[in-house]
MARFIMI-991607 format. One record per residue (C-alpha): residue in three letters; x, y, z. Coordinates in nm, 4 decimals. Example, Ala and Ser with C-alpha at 12.3 -4.5 7.8 and 13.67 -1.06 7.14 Angstrom:
BEGIN
  residu         x         y         z
     ALA    1.2300   -0.4500    0.7800
     SER    1.3670   -0.1060    0.7140
# end
This chain:
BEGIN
  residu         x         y         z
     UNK   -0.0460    2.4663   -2.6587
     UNK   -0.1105    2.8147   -2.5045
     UNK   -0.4629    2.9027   -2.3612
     UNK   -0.6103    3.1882   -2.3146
     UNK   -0.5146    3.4812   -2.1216
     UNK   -0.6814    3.5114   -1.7907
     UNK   -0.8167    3.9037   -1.9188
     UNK   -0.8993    3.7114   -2.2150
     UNK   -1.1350    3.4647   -2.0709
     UNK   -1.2764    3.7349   -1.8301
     UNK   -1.3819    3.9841   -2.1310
     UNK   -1.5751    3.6757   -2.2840
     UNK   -1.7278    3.6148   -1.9683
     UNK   -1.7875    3.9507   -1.9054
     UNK   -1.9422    4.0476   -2.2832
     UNK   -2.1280    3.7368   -2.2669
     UNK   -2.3199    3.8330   -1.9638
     UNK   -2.3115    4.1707   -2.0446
     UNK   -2.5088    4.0852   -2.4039
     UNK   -2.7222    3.8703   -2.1430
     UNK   -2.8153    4.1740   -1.9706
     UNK   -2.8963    4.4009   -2.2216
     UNK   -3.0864    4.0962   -2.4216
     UNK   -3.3390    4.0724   -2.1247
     UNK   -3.3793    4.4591   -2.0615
     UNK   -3.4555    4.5089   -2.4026
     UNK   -3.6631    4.2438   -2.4175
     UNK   -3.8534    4.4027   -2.1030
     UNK   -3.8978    4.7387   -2.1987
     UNK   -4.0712    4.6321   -2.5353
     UNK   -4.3070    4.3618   -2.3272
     UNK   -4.4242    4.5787   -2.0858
     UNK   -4.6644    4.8775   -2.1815
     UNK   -4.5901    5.2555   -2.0934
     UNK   -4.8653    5.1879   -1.8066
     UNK   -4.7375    4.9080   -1.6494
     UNK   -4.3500    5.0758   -1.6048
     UNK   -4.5226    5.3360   -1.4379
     UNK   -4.7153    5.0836   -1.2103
     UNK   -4.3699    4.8739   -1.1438
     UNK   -4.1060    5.1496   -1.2047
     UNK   -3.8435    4.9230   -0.9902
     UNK   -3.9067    4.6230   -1.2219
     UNK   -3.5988    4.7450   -1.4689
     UNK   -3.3760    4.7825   -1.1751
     UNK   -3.4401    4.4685   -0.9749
     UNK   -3.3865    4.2913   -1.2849
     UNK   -3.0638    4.5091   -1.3557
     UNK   -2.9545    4.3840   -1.0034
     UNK   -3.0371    4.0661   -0.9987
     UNK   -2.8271    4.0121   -1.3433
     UNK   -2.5402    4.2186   -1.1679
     UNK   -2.5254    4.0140   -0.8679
     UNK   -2.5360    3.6842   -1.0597
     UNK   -2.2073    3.8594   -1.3068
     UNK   -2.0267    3.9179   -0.9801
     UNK   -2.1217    3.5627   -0.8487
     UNK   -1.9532    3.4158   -1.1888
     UNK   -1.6419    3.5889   -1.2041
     UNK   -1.5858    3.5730   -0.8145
     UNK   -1.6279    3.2403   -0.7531
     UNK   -1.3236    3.0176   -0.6558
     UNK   -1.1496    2.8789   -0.9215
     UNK   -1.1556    2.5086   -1.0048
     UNK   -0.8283    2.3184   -0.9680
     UNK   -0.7605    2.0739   -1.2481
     UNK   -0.5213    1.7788   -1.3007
     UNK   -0.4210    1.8117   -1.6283
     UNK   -0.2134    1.5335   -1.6431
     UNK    0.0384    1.3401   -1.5001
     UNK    0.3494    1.0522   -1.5159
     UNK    0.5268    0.8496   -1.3315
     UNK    0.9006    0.7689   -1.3543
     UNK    0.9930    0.4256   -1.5020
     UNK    1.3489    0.3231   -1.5019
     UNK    1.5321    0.1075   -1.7307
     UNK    1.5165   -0.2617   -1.7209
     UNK    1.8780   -0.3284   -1.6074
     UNK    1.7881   -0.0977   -1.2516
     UNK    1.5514   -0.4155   -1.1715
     UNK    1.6043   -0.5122   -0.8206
     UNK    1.5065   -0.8668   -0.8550
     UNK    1.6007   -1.1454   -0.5792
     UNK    1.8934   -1.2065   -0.7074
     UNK    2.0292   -0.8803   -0.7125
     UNK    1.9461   -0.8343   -0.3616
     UNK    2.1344   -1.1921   -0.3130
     UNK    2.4526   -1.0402   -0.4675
     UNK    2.4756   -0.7289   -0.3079
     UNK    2.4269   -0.8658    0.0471
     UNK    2.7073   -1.1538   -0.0313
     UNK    2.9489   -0.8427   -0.1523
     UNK    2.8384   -0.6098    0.1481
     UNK    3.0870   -0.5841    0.3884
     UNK    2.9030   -0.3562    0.6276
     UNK    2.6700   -0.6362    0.7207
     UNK    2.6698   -0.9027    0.9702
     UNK    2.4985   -1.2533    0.9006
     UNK    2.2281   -1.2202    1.1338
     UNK    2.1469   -0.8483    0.9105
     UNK    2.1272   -1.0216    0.5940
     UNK    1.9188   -1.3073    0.7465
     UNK    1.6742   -1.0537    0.8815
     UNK    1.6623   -0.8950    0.5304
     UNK    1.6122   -1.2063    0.3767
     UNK    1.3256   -1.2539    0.5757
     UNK    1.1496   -0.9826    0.5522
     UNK    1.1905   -0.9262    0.1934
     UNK    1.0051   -1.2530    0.1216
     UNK    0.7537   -1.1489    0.3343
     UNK    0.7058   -0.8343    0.2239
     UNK    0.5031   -0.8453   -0.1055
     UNK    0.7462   -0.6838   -0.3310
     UNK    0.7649   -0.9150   -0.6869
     UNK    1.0805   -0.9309   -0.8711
     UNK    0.9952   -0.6050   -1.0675
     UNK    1.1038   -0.3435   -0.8443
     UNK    1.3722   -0.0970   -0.8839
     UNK    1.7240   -0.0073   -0.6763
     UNK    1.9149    0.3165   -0.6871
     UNK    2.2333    0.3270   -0.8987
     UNK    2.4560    0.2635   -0.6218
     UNK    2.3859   -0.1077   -0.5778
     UNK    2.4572   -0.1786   -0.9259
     UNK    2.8084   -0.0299   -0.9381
     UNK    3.1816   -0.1975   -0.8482
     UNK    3.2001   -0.0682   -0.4563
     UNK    2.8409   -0.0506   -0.3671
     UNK    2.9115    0.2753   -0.1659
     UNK    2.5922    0.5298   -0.1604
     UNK    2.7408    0.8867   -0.2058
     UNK    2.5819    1.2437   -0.2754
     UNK    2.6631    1.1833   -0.6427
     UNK    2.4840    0.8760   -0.6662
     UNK    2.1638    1.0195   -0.4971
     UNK    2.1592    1.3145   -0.6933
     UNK    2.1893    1.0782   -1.0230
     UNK    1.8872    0.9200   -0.8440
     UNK    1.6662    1.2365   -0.7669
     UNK    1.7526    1.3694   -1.1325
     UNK    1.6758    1.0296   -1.3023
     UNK    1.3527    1.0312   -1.1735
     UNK    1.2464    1.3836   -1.1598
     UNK    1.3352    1.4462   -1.5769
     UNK    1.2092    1.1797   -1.6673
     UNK    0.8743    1.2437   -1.5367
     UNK    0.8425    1.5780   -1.6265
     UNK    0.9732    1.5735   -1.9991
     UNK    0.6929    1.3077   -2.0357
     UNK    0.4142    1.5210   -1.8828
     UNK    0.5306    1.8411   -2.0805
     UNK    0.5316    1.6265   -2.3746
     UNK    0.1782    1.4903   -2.3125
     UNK    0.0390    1.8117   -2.2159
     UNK    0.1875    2.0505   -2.4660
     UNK    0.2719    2.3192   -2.2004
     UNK    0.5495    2.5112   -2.2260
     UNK    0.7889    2.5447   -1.9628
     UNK    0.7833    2.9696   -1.9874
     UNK    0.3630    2.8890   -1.8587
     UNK    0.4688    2.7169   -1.5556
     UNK    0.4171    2.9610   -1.2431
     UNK    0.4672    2.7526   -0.9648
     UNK    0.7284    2.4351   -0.8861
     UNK    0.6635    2.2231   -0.5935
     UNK    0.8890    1.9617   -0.5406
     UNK    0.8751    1.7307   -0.2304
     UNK    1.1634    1.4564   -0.1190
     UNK    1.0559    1.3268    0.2558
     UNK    1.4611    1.2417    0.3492
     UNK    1.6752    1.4143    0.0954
     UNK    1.7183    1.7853    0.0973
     UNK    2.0158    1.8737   -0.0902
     UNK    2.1849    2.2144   -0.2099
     UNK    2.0931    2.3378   -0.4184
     UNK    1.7246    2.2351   -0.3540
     UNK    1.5716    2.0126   -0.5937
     UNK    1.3429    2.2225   -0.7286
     UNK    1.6403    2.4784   -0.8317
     UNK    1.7540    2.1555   -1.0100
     UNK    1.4393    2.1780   -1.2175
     UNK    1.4142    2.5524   -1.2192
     UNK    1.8002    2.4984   -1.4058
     UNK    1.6521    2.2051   -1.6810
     UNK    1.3521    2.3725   -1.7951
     UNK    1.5012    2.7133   -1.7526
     UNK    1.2081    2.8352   -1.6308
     UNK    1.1117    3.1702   -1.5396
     UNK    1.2811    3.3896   -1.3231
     UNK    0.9807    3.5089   -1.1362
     UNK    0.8621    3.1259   -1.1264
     UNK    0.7623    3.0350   -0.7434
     UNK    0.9376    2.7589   -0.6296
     UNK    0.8643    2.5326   -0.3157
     UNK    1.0836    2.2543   -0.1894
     UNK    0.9432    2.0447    0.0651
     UNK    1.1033    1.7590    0.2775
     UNK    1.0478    1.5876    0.5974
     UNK    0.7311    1.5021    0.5174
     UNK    0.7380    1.1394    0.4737
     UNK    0.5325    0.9110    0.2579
     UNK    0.2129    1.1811    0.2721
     UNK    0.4140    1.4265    0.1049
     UNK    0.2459    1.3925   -0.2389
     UNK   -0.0636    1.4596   -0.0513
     UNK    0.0626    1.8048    0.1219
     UNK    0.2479    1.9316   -0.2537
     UNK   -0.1075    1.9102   -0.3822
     UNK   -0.2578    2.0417   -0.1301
     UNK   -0.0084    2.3157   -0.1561
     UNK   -0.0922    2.3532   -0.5195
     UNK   -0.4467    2.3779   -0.4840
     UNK   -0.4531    2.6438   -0.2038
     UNK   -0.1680    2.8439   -0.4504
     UNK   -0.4081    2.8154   -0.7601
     UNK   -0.7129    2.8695   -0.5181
     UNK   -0.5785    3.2320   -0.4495
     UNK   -0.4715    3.3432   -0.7517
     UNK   -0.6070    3.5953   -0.9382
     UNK   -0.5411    3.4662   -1.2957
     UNK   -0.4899    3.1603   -1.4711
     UNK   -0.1874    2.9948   -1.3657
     UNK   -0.0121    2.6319   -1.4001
     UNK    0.1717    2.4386   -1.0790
     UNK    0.4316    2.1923   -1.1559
     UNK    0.4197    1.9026   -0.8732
     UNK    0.7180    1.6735   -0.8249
     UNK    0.6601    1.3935   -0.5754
     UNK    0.9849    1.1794   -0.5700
     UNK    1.2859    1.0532   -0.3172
     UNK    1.5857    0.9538   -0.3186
     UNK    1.6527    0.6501   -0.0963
     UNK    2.0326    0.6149   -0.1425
     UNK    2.1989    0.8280    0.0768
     UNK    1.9214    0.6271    0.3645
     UNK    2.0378    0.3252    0.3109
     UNK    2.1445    0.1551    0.6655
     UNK    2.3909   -0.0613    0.7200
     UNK    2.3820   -0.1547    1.0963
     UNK    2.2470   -0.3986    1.2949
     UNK    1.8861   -0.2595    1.4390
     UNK    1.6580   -0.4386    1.2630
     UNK    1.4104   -0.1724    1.2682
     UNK    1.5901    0.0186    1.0584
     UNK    1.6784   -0.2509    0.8235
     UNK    1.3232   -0.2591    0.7236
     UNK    1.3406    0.0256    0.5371
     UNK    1.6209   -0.1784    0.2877
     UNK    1.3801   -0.4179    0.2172
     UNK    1.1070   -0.2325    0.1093
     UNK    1.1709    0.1451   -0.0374
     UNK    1.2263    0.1087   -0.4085
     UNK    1.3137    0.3762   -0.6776
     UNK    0.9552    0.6133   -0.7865
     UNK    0.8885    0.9358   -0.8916
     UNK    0.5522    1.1328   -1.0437
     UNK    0.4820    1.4312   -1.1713
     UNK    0.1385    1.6186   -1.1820
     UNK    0.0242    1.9414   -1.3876
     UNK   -0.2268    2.1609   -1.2429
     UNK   -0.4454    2.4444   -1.3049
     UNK   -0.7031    2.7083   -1.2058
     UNK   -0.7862    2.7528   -1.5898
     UNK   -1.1299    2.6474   -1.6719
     UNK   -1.1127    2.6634   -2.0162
     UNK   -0.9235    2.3464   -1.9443
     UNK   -1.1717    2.1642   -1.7998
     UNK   -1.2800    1.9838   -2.0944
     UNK   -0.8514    1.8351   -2.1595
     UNK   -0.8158    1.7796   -1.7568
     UNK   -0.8291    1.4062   -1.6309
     UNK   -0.9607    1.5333   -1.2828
     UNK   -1.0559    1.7790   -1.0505
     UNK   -0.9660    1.8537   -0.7083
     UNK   -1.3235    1.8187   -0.5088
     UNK   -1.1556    1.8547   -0.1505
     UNK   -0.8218    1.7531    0.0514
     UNK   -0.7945    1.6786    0.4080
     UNK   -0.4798    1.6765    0.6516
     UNK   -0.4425    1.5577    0.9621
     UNK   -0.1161    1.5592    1.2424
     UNK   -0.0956    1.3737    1.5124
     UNK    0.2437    1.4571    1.6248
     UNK    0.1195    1.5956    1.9725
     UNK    0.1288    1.2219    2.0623
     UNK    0.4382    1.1074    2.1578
     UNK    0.3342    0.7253    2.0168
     UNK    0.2933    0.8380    1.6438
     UNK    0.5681    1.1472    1.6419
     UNK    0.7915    0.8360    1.7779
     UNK    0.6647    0.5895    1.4801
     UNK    0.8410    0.6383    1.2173
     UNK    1.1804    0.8320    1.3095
     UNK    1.5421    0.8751    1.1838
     UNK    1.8550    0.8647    1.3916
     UNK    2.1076    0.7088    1.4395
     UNK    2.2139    0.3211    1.6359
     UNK    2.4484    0.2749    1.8824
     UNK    2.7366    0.2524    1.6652
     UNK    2.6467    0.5993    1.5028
     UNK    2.4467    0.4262    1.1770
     UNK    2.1698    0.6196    1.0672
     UNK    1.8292    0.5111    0.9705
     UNK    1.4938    0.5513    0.9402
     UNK    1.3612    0.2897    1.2421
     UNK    1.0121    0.1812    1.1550
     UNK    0.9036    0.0558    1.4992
     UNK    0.6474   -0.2385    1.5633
     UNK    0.4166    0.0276    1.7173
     UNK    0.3716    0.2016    1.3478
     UNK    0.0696   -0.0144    1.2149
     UNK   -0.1325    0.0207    1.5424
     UNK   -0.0602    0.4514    1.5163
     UNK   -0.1962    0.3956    1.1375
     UNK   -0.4743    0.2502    1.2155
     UNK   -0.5857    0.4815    1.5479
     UNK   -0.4796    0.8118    1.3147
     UNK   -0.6927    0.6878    1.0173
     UNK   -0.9913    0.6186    1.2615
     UNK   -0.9477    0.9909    1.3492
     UNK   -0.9111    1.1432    1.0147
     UNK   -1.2001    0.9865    0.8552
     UNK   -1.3944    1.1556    1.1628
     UNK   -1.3098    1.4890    1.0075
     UNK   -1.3525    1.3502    0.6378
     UNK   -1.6779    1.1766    0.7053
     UNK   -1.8817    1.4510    0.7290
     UNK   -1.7404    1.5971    0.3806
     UNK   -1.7825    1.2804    0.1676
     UNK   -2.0069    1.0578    0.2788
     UNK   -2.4381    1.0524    0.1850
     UNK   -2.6640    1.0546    0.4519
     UNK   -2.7770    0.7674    0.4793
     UNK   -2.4186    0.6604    0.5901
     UNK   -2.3356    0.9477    0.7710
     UNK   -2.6308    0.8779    0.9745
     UNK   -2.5612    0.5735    1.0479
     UNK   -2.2154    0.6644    1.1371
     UNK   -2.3052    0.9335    1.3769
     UNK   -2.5301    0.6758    1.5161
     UNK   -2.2592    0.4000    1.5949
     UNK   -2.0477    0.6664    1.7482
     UNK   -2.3121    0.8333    2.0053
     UNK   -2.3963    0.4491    2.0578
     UNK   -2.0702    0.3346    2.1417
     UNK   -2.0356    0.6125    2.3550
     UNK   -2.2946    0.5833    2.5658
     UNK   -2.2033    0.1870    2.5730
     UNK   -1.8392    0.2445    2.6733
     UNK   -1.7271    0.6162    2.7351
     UNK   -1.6316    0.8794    2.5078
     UNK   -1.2510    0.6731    2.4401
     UNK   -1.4041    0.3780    2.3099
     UNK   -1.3715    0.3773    1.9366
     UNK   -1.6964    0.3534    1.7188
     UNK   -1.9150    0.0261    1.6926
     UNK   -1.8591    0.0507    1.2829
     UNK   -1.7050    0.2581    1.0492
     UNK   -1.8934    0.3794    0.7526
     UNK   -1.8635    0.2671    0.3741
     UNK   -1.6441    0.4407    0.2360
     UNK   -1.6905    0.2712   -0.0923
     UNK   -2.0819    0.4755   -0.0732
     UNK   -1.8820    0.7807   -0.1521
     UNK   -1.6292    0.6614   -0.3816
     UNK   -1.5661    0.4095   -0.6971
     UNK   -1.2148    0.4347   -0.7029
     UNK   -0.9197    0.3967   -0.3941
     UNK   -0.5467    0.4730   -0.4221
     UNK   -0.4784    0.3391   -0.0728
     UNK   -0.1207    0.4251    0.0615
     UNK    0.1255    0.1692   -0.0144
     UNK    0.3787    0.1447    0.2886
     UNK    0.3763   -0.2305    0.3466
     UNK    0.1811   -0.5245    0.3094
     UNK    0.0739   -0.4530    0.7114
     UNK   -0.0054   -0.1305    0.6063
     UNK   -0.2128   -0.1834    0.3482
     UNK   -0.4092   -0.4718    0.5772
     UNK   -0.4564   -0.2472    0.8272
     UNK   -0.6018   -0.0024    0.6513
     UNK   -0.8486   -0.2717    0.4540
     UNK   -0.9259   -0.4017    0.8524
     UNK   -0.9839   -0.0598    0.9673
     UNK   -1.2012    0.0553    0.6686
     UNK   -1.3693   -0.3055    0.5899
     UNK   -1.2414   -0.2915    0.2746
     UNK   -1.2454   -0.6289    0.0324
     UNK   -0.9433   -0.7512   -0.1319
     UNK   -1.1109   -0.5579   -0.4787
     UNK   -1.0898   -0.2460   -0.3272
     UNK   -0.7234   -0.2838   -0.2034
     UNK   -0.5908   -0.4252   -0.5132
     UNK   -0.4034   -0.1418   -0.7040
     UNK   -0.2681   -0.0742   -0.3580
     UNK   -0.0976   -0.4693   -0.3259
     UNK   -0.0226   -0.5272   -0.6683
     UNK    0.1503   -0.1645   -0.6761
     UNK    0.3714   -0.2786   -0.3889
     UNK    0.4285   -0.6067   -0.5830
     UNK    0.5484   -0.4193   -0.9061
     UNK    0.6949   -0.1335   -0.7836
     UNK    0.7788   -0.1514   -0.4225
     UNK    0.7386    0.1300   -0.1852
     UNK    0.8421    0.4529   -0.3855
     UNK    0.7392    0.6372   -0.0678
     UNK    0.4897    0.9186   -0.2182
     UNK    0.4802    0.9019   -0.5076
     UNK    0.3000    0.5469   -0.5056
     UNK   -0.0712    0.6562   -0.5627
     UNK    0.0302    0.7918   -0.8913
     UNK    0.1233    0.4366   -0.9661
     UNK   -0.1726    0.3188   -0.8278
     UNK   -0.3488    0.5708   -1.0251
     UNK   -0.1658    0.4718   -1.3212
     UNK   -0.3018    0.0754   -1.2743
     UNK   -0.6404    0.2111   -1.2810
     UNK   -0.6032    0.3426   -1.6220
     UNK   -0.4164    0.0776   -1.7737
     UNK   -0.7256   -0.1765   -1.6050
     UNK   -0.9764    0.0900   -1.7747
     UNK   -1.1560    0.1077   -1.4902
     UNK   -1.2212    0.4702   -1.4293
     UNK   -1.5395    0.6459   -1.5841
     UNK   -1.6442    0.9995   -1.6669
     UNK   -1.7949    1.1356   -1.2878
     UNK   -1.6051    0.8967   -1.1079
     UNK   -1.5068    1.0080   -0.7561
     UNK   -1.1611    0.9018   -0.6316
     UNK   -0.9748    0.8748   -0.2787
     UNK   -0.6330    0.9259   -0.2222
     UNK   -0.4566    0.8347    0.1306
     UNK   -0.1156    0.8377    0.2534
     UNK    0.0223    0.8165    0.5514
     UNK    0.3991    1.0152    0.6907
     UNK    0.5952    1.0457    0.9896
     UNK    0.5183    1.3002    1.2040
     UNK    0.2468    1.1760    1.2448
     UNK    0.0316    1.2635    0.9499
     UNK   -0.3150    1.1989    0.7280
     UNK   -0.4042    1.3264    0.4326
     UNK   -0.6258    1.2750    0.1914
     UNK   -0.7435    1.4015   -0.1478
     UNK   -1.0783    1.3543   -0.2916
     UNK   -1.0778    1.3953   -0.7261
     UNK   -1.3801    1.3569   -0.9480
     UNK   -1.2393    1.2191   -1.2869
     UNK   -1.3699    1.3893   -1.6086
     UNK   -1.3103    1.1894   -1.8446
     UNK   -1.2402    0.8053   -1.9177
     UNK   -0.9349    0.6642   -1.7986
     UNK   -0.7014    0.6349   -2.1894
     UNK   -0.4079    0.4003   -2.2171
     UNK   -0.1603    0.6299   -2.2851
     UNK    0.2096    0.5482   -2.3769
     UNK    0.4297    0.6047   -2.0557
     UNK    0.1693    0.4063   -1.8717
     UNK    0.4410    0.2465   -1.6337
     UNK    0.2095   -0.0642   -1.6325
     UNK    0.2150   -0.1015   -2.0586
     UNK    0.4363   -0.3870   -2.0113
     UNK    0.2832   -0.6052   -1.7648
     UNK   -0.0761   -0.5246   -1.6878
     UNK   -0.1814   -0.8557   -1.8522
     UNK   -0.0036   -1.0352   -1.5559
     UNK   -0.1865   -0.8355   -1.3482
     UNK   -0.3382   -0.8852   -1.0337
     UNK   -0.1219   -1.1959   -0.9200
     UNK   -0.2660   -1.4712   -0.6791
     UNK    0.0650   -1.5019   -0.4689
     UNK    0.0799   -1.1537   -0.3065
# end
């Protein structure tokens, strides 16, 4: 499908108003008498003004930013990571001690992941040894895939795509991933590419953010190509510190990719648009820049250590980023009362003491894709926000069926709100995600449309079972 040009569209615009104007002049000069243009000789030219200034309003106005579509990575049945496939690759591991695979053990029953999930390639082969060929199999797998289904679904054509943003939080090879997809597609050679790592589990949140603010400033219709995945192979630990073994037990194989635009002749195919996006970092504190950190143990292992301090800096850094999103999302009535709690509160205890309530969130929105890092997480953040177990529930059964797919997870949890067909027509939405660093973000989408069922759903197969009692 190609749209219009951008000059295209503007000439429409342009003759449209133009025909406007001379419509309501003409329609001026034959209602008023000779007499009365001499009486008001500025009417014709206030009128021709006022008509100018609204045609330079129209076509100066930001553009909208539009979700076209989007689709997450599902991998083939025999990649399932189900008990016992962990069970077999610990018994054949020899880089672990029995106290490691206890600890594992442990924590994977306790960490709300179902029997769905999905490993890298690595743990299914002969040695069980991560390599760079086996994480780039990974990152490719996932990225493809998700992308020939979204071009399929949205009928754009590679040669339309002006911008690639593709973000991996730990792996950064070369050449970057987003040459890899520049190479498939064979995209265009003045294409602008953007490779983003480091970023952690918000990083889906920042590559749209990115896109919007790219889109935002151009000066013609253009399309962004957003590819949200990791690769989790090449991180795999195998030593002893059991803060790093966390990460084993819960970071599962994801990827999603989104199709934007500034077009607004698309606005009638788009699923959503992009209302506003926040981001907050909170690295200046040593507490969350410490959080969530890779390096390496003792015995020169590295890892990603996930410390027992991490679920207290979510909570404190979400109560500081909803002070700055508040304001931007919430009615009145509950801003009001939110203001009220805080200046309350502070008078009660001094300015540190954190407010007596926190305001419903659920008043702005209909729809949450909370950030899936853990089961803590995700209880945290219902404590924090006072959120019921309805509200968090594409958030803990996404974890169940998919496991932590770092950013990429609100896309599933997006996708479990269509295949529920729960999401209306003027439907506002919340995204959140958390990353190391530490960071916030969040995006705010109005949907416009209906959620549809559509065929790479990764839920298609198993929605019915959906949401389970044991989580």
């Amino acid at each position: 499908m190609k749209p219009p040009s951008d000059i295209q569209t503007q000439l429409l615009q342009l003759s449209f108003l133009s025909l406007l104007s001379i419509t309501f002049l003409l329609h001026t000069t034959l209602s008023y008498t000779h007499r009365h243009l001499l009486t008001h000789p500025l009417s014709l030219s206030s009128a021709l003004c006022a008509l100018l200034y609204l045609l330079h309003r129209r076509l100066s106005r930001p553009r909208p930013v539009l979700l076209l579509n989007y689709s997450c990575h599902k991998p083939p049945p025999h990649r399932k990571c189900t008990y016992k496939v962990c069970e077999s690759f610990l018994r054949q591991s020899s880089h672990l001690t029995p106290e490691s695979m206890e600890f594992m053990r442990n924590i994977y029953l306790k960490s709300g992941l179902g029997d769905q999930t999905y490993a890298p390639p690595f743990i299914f082969t002969s040695d069980q040894v991560p390599t760079l060929e086996y994480a780039v199999q990974e990152a490719q797998e996932g990225m493809f895939s998700a992308v020939d289904s979204l071009l399929r679904k949205t009928r754009i054509e590679p040669g339309l795509i002006d911008h690639v943003i593709v973000t991996s939080g730990s792996f950064s090879p070369s050449p970057s991933l987003s040459s890899h997809v520049v190479n498939r597609y064979g995209l265009r050679p003045d294409v602008k590419s953007y490779n983003l790592s480091g970023m952690g589990c918000s990083s889906g949140i920042i590559a749209i953010d990115l896109a919007s603010r790219v889109l935002k400033s151009a000066r013609k219709v253009q399309y962004a190509l957003v590819i949200i995945t990791e690769s989790i192979s090449l991180n795999w630990y195998f030593g002893e510190n059991r803060s790093m073994l966390v990460t084993n037990c819960i970071f599962r194989v994801g990827c999603a990719a989104a199709l934007l635009t500034n077009d607004p002749s698309q606005h009638r195919d788009a699923k959503m648009e992009l209302v506003d996006s926040v981001r907050t970092h909170h690295g200046a504190n040593d507490g969350a820049y410490r959080a969530a950190f890779q390096e390496e143990d003792g015995k020169g292992n590295t890892g990603v250590s996930l410390t027992k301090d991490l679920i207290r800096v979510a909570g404190l850094n979400l109560r500081e980023h909803i002070k700055i999103l508040a304001p931007r999302v919430l009615p009145l009535s509950q801003l009001g009362y939110y203001v009220f709690s805080v200046i309350t509160a502070a008078v009660a205890g001094g300015g540190g003491s954190k407010p007596a309530v926190v305001p419903d969130f659920t008043a702005a929105f209909e729809h949450m894709c909370v950030h899936t890092g853990g089961k803590a997480v995700i209880e945290q953040v219902g404590r924090v926000l006072g959120l019921g177990d309805e509200v968090t529930e594409p958030a803990r059964m996404s974890l169940h069926r998919f496991g932590n797919t770092s950013a990429s997870l609100v896309f599933y949890e997006l996708g479990y709100f269509e295949a529920k067909g729960r999401v209306k027509r003027g439907d506002r939405m919340w995204m959140i995600a958390f990353g190391t660093g530490f960071k916030v973000g969040s995006l705010v989408w109005r949907w416009l449309c209906d959620s549809t069922q559509e065929s790479d759903n990764p839920w298609n197969d198993c929605i019915d079972e959906y949401p389970v009692k044991d989580w």
